[in-house]
Each structure stands twice: as structure tokens, then as C-alpha cells.
C-alpha positions as a printed NumPy array, in Angstrom:
array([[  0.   ,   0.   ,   0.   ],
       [  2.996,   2.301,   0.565],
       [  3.6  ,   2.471,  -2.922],
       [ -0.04 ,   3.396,  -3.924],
       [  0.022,   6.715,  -1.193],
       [  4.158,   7.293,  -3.166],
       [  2.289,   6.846,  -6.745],
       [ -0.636,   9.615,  -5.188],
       [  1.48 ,  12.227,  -3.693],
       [  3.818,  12.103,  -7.155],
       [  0.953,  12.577,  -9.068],
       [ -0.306,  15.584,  -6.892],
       [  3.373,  16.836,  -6.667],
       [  3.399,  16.143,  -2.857],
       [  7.422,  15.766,  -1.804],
       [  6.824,  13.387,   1.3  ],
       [  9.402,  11.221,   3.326],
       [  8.958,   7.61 ,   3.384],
       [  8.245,   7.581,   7.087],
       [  5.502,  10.032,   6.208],
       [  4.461,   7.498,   3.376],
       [  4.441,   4.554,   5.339],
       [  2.066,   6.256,   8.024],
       [ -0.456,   7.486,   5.819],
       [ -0.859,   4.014,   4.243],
       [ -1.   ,   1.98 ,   8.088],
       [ -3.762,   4.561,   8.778],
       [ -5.447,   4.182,   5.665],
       [ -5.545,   1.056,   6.429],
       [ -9.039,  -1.314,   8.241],
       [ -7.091,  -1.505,  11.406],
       [ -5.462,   1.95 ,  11.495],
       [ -9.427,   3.549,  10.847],
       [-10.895,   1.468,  13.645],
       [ -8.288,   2.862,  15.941],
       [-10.014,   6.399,  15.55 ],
       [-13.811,   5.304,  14.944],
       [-15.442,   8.679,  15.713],
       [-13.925,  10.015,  12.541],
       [-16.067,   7.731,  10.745],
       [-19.413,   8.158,  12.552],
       [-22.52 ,   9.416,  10.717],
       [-24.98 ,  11.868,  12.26 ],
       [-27.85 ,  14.048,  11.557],
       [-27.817,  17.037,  13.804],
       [-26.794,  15.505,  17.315],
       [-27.898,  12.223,  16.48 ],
       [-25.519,   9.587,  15.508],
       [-27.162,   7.689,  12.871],
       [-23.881,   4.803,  12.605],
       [-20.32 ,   3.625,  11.764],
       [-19.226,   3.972,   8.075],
       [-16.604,   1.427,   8.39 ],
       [-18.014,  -1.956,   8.553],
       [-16.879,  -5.984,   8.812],
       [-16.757,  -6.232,   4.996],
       [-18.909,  -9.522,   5.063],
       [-20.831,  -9.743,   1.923],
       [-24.54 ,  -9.419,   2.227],
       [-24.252,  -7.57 ,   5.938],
       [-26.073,  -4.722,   4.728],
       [-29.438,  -6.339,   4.692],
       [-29.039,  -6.593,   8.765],
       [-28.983,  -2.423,   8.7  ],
       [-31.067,  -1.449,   5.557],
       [-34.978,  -1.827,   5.378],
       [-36.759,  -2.669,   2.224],
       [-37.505,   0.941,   1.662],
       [-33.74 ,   2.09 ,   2.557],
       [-32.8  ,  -0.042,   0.   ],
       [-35.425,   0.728,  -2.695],
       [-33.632,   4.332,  -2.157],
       [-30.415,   3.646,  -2.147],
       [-30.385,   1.387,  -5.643],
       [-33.005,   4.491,  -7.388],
       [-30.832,   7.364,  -5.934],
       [-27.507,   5.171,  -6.8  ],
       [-28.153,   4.002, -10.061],
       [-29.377,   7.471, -11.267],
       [-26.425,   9.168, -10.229],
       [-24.121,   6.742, -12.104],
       [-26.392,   6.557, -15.13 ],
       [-23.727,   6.609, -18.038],
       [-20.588,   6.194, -16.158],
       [-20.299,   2.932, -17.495],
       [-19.956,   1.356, -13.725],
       [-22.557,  -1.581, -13.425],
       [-24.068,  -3.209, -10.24 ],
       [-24.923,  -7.008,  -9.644],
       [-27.728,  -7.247,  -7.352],
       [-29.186, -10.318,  -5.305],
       [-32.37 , -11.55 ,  -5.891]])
């Protein structure tokens, strides 16, 4: 992953050290995001709605999303994308 953050900052002209490198990409990382969760907390006003960062287990998202939620999410989704030439597979 260090060499993904080196390929970024040479591309936006960034002169960084490789200790400087090599943090950035540990706290880009799952672990290094869980150690500061709060960053990644949603809310609305002064309620926190949830975590952004998530297991990764395939299919977890129907444990959190109601039918409707998800009815919104694919129309709102797929409209936005609508010739960007990115396509979906969705479960039954």
C-alpha cells in the first residue's frame, strides 16, 4: 500500500518522506481507521445515525437497511451513475 500513497502524492506533486508514506498508508488502512472510529461516525444534527466502516462480510447490509432504505439507495444510486459505465450485480 505504501507504494499506492508514493504513486498519489507524485501525481499531486506532494514531496513526502517515506516515514511520512508509510504512516499514511497503516492509517489508511481497516485496522489503522478502527483505531479512531469517531472520525467515521454518521450523524444528523446531534444524532448519531452509525459507523461507516463496517466488517466487509458480503450481504451484511441487509441486517442495517430496510426494504424501503434499500429501494432508495439502488433508485438514488443508479441514477447518479447513469452513463458512467460502472454496473451493479444485485441479489435476488
Amino acid at each position: 500500500m505504501p507504494s499506492h500513497v508514493r504513486r498519489i502524492a507524485d501525481f499531486l506533486q506532494k514531496p513526502l518522506s517515506d516515514e511520512i508514506i508509510d504512516r499514511i498508508a497503516e492509517q489508511c488502512t481497516f485496522k489503522g481507521m478502527m483505531r479512531n472510529p469517531k472520525t467515521f461516525k454518521i450523524t444528523e444534527g446531534d444524532d448519531e445515525i452509525g459507523l461507516i466502516l463496517r466488517k466487509g462480510v458480503v450481504g451484511d447490509w441487509k441486517n442495517y437497511f430496510t426494504p424501503e432504505m434499500n429501494e432508495r439507495f439502488e433508485k438514488e444510486v443508479l441514477a447518479k451513475l447513469k452513463g458512467s459505465g460502472l454496473e451493479f450485480e444485485f441479489e435476488p
